[in-house]
N, C-alpha and C positions, 0 to 999 in steps of 0.2 A: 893475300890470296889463300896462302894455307889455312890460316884463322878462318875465313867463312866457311869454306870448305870442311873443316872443323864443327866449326858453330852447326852447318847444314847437316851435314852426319849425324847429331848427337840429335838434330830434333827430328830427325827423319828416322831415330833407332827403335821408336815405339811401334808406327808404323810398318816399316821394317819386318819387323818381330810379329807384328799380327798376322800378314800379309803370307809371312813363312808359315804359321799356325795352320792358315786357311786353308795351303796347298798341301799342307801335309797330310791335312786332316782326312784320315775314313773313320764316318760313321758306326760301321758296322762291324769294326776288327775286336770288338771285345763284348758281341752280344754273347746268351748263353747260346748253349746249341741247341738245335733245332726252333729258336726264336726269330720272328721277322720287325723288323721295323717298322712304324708304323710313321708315316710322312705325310700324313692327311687323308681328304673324303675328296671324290671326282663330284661333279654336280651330280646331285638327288636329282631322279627320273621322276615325273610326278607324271598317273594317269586319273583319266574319268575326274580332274577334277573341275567342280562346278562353278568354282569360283564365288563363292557363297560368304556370308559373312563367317557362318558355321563352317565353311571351310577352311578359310584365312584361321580363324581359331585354332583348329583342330593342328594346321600345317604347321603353325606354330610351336606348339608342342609335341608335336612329331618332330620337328627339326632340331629343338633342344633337346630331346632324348637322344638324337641321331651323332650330332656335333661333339666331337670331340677335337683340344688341339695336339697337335705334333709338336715335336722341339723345334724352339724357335718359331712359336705360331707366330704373327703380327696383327692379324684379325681373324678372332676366330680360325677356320680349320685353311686358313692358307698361312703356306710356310714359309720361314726365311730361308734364301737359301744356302745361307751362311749361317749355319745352328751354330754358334761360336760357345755354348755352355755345352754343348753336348759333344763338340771338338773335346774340350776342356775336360771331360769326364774321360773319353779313350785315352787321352793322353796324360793322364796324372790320377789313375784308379789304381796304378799301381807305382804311383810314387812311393820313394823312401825317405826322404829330407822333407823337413820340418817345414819348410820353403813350399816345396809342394807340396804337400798335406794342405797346407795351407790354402791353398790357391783350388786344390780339389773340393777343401767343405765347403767354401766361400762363393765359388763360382760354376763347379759343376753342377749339369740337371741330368740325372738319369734317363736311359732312355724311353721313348715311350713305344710299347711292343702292341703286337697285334691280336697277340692273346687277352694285354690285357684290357686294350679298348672293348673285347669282347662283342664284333658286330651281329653275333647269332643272338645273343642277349639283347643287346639293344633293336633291334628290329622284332623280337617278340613284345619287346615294350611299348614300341611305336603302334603297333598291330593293335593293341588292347591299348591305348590312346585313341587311336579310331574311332573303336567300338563306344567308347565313351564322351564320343563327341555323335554317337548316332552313326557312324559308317562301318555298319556290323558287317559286310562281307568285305570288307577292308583289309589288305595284307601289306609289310612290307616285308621285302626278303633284301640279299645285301651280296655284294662279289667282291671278291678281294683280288685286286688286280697287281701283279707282280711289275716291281721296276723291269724294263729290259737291260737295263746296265749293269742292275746288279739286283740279281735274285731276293735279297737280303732284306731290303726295304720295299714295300708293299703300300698301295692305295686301298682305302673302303670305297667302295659304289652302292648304294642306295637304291631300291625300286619300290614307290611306295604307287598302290594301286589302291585308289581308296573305295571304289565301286559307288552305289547309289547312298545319298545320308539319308536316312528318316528324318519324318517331322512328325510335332505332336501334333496327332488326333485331337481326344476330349481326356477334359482331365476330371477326375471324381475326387471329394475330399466326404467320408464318410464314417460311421459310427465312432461319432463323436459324441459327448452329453450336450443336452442341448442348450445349455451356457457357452462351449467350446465352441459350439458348432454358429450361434450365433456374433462369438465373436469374430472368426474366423470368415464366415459371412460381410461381416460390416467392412470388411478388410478386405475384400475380393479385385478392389482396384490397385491394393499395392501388391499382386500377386506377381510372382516372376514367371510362372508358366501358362503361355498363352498359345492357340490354337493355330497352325501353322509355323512356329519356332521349330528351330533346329534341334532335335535331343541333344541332351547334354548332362551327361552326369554332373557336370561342374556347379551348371542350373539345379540341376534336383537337391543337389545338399545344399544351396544355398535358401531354396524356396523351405527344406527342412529347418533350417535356421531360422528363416523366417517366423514359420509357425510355432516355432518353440518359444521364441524369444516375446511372439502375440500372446501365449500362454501365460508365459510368465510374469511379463508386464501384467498380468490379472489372475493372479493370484496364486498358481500355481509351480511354486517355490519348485518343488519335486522336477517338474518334467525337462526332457533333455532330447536332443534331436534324435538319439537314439533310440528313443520309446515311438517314433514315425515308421512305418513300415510303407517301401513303396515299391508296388505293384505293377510291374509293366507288361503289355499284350503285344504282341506285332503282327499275330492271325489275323484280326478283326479287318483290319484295310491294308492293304500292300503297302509298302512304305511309310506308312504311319505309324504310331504309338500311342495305346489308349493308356492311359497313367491313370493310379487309382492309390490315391493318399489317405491312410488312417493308421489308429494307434496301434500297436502290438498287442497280440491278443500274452493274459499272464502277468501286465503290469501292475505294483503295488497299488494298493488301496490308498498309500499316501501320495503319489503321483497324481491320482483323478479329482485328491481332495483340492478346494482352493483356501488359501492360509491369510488367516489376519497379522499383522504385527502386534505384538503383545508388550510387555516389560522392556527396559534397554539397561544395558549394564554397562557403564564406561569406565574403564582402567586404565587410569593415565600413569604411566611409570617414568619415573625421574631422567632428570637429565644423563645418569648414568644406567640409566635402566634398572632405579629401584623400584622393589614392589610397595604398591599402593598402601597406607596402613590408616589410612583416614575415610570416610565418609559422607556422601552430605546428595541427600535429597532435593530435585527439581521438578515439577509437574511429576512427568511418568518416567525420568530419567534417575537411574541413581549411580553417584559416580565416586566413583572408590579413587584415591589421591594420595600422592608422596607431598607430605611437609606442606608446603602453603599450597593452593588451588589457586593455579597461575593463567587462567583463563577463565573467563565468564559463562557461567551458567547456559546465559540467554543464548551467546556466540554458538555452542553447541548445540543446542536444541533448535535452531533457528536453520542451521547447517544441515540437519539430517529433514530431509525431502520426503520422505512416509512419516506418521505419526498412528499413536497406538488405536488401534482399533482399522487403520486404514488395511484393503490388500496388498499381501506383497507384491512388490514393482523389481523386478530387473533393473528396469532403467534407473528409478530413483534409491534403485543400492547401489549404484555407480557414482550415478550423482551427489549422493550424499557422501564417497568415500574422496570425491574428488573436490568436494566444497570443503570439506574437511583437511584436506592434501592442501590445499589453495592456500589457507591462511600461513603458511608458512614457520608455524607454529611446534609441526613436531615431526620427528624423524620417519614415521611411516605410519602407516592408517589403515587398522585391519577390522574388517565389520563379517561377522559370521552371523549366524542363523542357525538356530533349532528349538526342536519342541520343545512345548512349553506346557501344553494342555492338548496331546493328540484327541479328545475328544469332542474338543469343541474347536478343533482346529487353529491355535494362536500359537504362531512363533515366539520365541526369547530373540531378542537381538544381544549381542555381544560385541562392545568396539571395546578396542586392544591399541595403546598409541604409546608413545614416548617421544619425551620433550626434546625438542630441539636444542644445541646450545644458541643463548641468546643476542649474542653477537658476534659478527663478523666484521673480518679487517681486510684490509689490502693495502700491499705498499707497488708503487710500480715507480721507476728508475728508466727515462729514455737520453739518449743521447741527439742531436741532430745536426747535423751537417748540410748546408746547403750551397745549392752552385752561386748564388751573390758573394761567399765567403763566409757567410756567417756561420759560425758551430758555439755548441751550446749545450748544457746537462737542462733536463727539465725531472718534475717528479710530481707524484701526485699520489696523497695517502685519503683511505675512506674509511668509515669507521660506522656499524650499524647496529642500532638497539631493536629485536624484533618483540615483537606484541609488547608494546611500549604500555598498551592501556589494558591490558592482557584481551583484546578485543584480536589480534591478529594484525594489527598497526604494525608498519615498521620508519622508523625514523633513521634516515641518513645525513650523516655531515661529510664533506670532502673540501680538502683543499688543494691544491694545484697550485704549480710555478712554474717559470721557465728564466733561462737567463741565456743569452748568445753575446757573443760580439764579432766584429768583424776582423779576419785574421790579419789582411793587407793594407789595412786602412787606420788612420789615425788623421785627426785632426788641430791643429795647437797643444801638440802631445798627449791627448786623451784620445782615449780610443772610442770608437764609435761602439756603445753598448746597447743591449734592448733588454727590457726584461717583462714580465709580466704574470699576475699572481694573480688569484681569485675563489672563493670560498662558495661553497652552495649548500643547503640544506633541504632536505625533502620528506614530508611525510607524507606515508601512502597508508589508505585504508583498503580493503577487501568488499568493500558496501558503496552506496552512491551518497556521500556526506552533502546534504544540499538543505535550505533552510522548505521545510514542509512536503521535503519526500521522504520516505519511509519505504525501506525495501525488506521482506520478513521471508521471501519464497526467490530463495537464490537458483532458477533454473538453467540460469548461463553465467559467466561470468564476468561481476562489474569489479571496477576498482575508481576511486579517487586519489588524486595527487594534488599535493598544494607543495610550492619550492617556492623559497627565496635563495638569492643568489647576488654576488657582488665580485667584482673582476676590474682590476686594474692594469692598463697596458701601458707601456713605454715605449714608442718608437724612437731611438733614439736620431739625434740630430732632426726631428721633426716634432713630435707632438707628446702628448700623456691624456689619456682618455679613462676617465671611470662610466662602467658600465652597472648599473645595479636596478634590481627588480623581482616580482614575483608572479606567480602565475598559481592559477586552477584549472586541469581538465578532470576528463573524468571517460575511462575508457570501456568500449558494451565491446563484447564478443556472443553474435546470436549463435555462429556455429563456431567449427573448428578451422576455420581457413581464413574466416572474415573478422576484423577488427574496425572500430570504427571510434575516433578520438574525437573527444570535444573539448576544445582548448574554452572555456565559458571567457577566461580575463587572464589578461596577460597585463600589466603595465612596468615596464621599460623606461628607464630614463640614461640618459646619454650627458655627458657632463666630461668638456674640452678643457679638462684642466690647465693647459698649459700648451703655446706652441712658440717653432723657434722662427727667428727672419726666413729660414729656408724654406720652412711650411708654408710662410706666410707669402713667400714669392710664388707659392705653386696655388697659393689659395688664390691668388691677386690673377695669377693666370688661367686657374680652373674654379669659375663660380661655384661648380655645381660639386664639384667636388666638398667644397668646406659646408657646403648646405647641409650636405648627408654626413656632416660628422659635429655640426655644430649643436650645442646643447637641446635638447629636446626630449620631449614623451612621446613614447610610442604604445599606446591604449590599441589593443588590438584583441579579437578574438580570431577563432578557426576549428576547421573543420579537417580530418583525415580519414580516409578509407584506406584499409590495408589488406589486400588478398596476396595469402599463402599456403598452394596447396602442398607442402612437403610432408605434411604427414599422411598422407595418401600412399606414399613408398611408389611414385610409377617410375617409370622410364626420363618421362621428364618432370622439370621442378619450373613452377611460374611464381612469382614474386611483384608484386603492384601496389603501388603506392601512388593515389592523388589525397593533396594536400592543397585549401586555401584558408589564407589569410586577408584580412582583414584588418584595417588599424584607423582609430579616428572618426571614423561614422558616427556614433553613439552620442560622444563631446558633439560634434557639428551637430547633428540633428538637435540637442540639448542646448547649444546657439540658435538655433532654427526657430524654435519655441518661443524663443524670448523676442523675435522677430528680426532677427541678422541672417543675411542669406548663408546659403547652404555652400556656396562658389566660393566666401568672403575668406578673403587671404589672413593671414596674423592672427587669427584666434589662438589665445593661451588659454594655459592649463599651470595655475599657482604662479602666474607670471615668464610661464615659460613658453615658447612656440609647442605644439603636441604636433605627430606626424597623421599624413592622412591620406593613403594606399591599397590597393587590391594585388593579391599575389596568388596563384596558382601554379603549381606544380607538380610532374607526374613523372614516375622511375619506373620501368618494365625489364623485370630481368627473366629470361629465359636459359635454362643448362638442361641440354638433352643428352642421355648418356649413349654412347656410340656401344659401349662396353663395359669391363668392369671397372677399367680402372682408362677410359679413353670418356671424355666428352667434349661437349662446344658450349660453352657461355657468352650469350648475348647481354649486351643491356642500352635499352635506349632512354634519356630523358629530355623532359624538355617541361622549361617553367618560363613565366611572364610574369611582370610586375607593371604597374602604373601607378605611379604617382597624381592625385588630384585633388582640389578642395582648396586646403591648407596649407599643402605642401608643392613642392616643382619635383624635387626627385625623393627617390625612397630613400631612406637611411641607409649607410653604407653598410653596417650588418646584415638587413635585409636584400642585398641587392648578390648577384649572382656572381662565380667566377669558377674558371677550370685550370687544369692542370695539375701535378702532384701523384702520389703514391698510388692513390684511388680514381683518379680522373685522364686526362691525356698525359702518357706518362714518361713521353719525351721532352715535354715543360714540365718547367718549375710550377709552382701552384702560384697562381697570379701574372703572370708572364706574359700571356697573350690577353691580345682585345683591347677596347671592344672593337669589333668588327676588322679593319685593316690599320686602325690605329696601333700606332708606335710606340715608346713611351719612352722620350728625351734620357731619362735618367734610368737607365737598364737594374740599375743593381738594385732600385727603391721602388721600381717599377708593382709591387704590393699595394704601395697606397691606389693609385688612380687606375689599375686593370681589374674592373669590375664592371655589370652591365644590368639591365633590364630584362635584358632576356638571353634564354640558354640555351642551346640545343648540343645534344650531344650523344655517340654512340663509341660502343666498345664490342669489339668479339675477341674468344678468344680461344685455343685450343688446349686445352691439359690434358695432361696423360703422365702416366707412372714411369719412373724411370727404375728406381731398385728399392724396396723396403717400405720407407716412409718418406721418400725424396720422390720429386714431381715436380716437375717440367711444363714451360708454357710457354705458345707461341701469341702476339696478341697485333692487334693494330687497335688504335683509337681514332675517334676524329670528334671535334665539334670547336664551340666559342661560342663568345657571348657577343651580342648587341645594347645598344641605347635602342628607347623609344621616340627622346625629343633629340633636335641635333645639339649639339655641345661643340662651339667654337673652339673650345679648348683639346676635344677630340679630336679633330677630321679624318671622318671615315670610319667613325664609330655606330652612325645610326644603322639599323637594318634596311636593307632594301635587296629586293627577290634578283631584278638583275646582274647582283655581284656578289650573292650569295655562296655559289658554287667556291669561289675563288677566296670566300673568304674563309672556309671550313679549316683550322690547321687540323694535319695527320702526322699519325704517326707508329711505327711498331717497336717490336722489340721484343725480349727474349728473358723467363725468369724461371728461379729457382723456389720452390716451397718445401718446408718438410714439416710435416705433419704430427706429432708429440702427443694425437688423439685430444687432449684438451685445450691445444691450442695451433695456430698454425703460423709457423714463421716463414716470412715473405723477404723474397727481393730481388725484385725487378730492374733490367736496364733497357731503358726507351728510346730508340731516335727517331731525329723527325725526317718527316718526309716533303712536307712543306709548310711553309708558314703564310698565315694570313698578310700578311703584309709584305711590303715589296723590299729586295733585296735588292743588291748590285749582283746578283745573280739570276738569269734569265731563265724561263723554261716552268713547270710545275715544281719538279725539285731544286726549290731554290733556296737551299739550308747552305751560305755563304763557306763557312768550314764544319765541315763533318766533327770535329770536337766540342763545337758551341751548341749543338742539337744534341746530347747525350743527356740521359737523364739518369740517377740513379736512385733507387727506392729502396729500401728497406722497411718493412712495415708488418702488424703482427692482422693475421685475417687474409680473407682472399679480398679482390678489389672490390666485388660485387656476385 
């Protein structure tokens, strides 16, 4: 009895100790004098307003000028009421041990005063945000409301009175030359400022931008937004604004001129940044070089997007520093401009580069542990030669291993082992390498890949499978958010080297299962679309991925021809069965930031497969499966499914939990906890189905009546920290219920709470 009593004291001493902290704590015993606390804002008083879009704008950055947090904020300007850093600070600002010093730099947050949230300042800020959103008789003013308990710590109050907004009148774009003036003209329908919009200073510089940036695309290298002068009336009509956009009177002579590109001078400096001491003439490029000339002529000149005699472009000096940046070829990529002949108006160009080193390594070292028992080192080294043909090629080789065994288990004294190794290579070009295309005007960016690749798996006490093959896509990106992959030939071959009587008892019992692992081609092409808009910087991030495939069609219809039907089963390929499938699938992640360091990530997916023609099921590569680190993260990966199906032998349960089809969702909550450490709350759900029924499954087909029941869930609770180039993960998942029926009744029917834990370690976020 004395022992727990013991034991209970010593875990209840932290506790304890905080508890004593909290009550002891005043705020306020060690501000300066005549200093007040500052513990937050009461709700902002909002009048006259119209609820407008221009107003929603305008409130918005009136509220971030406004917003300030208190110690101990939680969101924004509401506070904890437990400031336990600012406890932390009265009570150890004037330690003298080493101990508390310690505990002072580490943990205290000074306070946050009233002076210096400075609310007279911020509300003349908010006031002239108004005016700039168009609500020019707009005020805010502000009260500082004193605690009644203790004088000492003070509220801000807010009154923002935004009065009537203007809108634009008529807008004038005038004395221009009449080159300008017609381009500017031609342009009239990408204009930002239109007749009844809400004024908006934010609009005016942007619509400034606009015109500079129309300018400059044609030819007038010189001009900058700041040569626009804009003109605004508010007399003319009562709450309107007549706007009247043109140059500044006084601007250079070389501003109004427009510019040809002339001569190009390219200075390519050595891998360590030597200067150029060679020479060597192309068309109208001339390019000054260290030691050998490690790139081709053509590659450059083909890469820059103006050519001599064209007008200067804005856009296409971008684009050419970024077609240039692309090949991967040199450490940074600098293209300037200047006179060359002010008389007849021709720019010099000047690009400035150095080489890249030309290859790169990596070695990576994982360990893994899993709940069947198995653990195991795995590793995997890559090795890359770049502008292999000095074109901006890069050629990759990698090899990869893994080795596990099982800790508890042994069989006629050998232990149950796995292992599995596999090599790839890949060369990628910067162009579309295709026989009779030709691409010379790189205005978006393409790429080609071609990989071969070979992989050997060992399961042990069941099978040995070699997987080898190669593929060609070839990838368009027309803007900056959208990618789009064309996989043109994949061919895949599958090759059952080897299985034991155990396999051979599950093969005997599941057809469909040794179909999808038995020797075969899989001739497939496909299609992917990828939208991502994160370089947009918003609030939120969207991420989308549909993917189909294809396999077999081509061979068949190539049978078809010859007059064998299209349905007809056993057609080979070199004497082999080839697979014959249609597959699509789609991944939609959404993370919307609450805060700065607070948001919510969703992700939903869902893919389908059918097997038809040639084949009964799709190859077990191709076919779906959940659970693991990234997926439901209370199971193992492979563990459930399909659908309510069980799988007799738990710990091998990898081979036969696979399906046709997937559905599957994740949310999740993250937030910052101290530094580079981060916190998450999450739940998952989904699983996979069959499309045909499977004797050997029951209760694996889909069907919408038992769909509900069949979803496994699950949540759990993880750690990330953050190293800026990398993010280490790890997660612990329990489940909440499982698709299939338990000797435990109810929805939460996880038999023992220890056999539903999952544990993850993994490097990335899940999605």
């Amino acid at each position: 009895m004395r022992n727990s009593i013991k034991h209970i004291t010593s875990a209840m001493l932290p506790i304890i100790c905080a508890i004593m902290v909290l009550a002891s704590c005043n705020v306020t015993k060690n501000l300066p004098e005549g200093e007040t606390l500052y513990i937050g804002m009461k709700k902002t008083e909002i009048a006259d307003n119209d609820n407008s879009e221009g107003a929603k704008l305008a409130l918005d950055e009136v509220n971030a000028s406004l917003e300030k947090k208190p110690n101990g904020a939680i969101f924004g300007p509401i506070r904890n009421p437990w400031p336990i850093r600012l406890c932390i600070y009265n009570d150890f600002i004037n330690a003298k041990t080493k101990f508390g010093k310690w505990i002072f730099n580490k943990f205290a947050s000074e306070p946050v005063l009233v002076n210096a949230v400075n609310p007279e300042m911020r509300s003349k800020i908010a006031t002239n945000l108004l005016k700039d959103y168009g609500y020019f008789n707009g005020e805010v003013k502000h009260e500082i409301i004193y605690s009644k308990k203790n004088d000492k710590k003070a509220f801000v109050k807010y009154y923002v009175n935004m009065g009537k907004g203007y809108s634009i009148d008529t807008v004038y774009y005038g004395h221009f030359n009449s080159f300008a003036d017609s381009i500017i003209d031609k342009n009239m329908k990408k204009r930002l400022l239109h007749k009844g919009d809400p004024f908006s200073v934010v609009t005016l510089d942007a619509e400034r931008q606009r015109i500079s940036s129309l300018l400059r695309n044609n030819g007038y290298y010189y001009f900058k937004p700041d040569y626009l002068s804009l003109l605004a009336d508010t007399l003319m009509s009562p709450g309107k604004v007549t706007l009247k956009i043109e140059p500044k009177t006084g601007i250079s002579d070389f501003v109004k001129k427009r510019w040809t590109v002339g001569d190009t001078e390219v200075f390519l400096h050595g891998y360590d940044n030597e200067n150029p001491t060679k020479t060597r003439k192309y068309k109208d490029l001339t390019i000054h070089y260290e030691g050998k000339l490690r790139i081709r002529p053509k590659v450059l000149y083909t890469r820059l997007r103006d050519k001599k005699g064209d007008f200067y472009s804005q856009a296409k000096h971008t684009g050419s520093q970024s077609e240039l940046s692309r090949l991967g070829v040199f450490r940074y990529v600098d293209i300037q401009y200047s006179p060359q002949d002010s008389m007849k108006n021709i720019l010099k160009r000047t690009l400035n580069t150095a080489y890249d080193y030309p290859l790169d390594g990596e070695l990576e070292f994982n360990f893994k542990m899993k709940s069947n028992d198995y653990i195991g080192p795995g590793a995997s080294f890559s090795v890359a030669k770049k502008n292999i043909f000095h074109g901006g090629e890069r050629l990759s080789v990698s090899l990869k291993g893994a080795y596990e065994w099982q800790t508890n288990a042994r069989q006629a004294g050998t232990a149950i082992n796995s292992y599995e190794f596999g090599a790839d290579a890949t060369l990628d070009f910067q162009t579309i390498v295709f026989p009779g295309v030709r691409i010379t005007n790189f205005k978006r960016p393409v790429s080609s890949q071609f990989r071969l690749y070979a992989n050997q798996l060992n399961r042990a006490q069941y099978f040995k499978l070699l997987d080898i093959g190669g593929s060609a896509e070839y990838k368009f990106r027309p803007n900056n958010y959208i990618l789009y992959t064309i996989k043109a030939f994949e061919l895949n071959y599958n090759l059952l080297q080897k299985t034991t009587s155990r396999f051979d008892s599950i093969r005997d019992e599941n057809p469909a299962l040794y179909l999808s692992l038995k020797d075969q081609f899989i001739p497939s092409m496909g299609f992917t679309f990828n939208y991502d808009n994160e370089s947009l910087k918003r609030r939120y991030h969207t991420w989308w991925e549909v993917s189909f495939t294809s396999a077999g069609n081509i061979l068949s219809c190539a049978y078809a021809a010859f007059g064998q039907k299209f349905s007809k089963k056993d057609k080979d390929l070199l004497g082999n069965p080839f697979s014959q499938f249609a597959k699509i699938s789609s991944d939609v992640r959404y993370t919307y930031k609450l805060g700065e360091k607070h948001s919510i990530a969703t992700r939903f997916a869902l893919g389908i497969g059918y097997a038809y023609g040639n084949s009964y099921v799709i190859p077990y590569s191709e076919q779906f499966y959940v659970g693991g680190a990234n997926s439901i993260r209370a199971f193992t990966i492979r563990s459930i499914g399909p659908g309510s199906y069980r799988s007799k032998e738990s710990k091998y349960s990898y081979i036969d939990q696979n399906g046709d089809l997937k559905i599957e969702a994740n949310i999740e909550y993250r937030f910052n906890i101290w530094g580079g450490l981060n916190g998450a709350v999450f739940l998952d759900a989904g699983n996979v189905w069959l499309t045909r029924d499977d004797p050997a499954r029951p209760g694996g087909v889909f069907r919408f009546k038992s769909f509900a029941k069949e979803i496994a869930l699950g949540t759990g609770v993880g750690l990330r920290y953050d190293l800026s180039f990398i993010v280490v993960r790890f997660d612990v998942g329990f489940g909440l219920h499982t698709p299939y029926e338990t000797s435990k009744k109810g929805y939460y029917n996880i038999e023992k709470f220890g056999n539903a834990i999952g544990y993850h370690f993994a490097i990335g976020y899940p999605f």
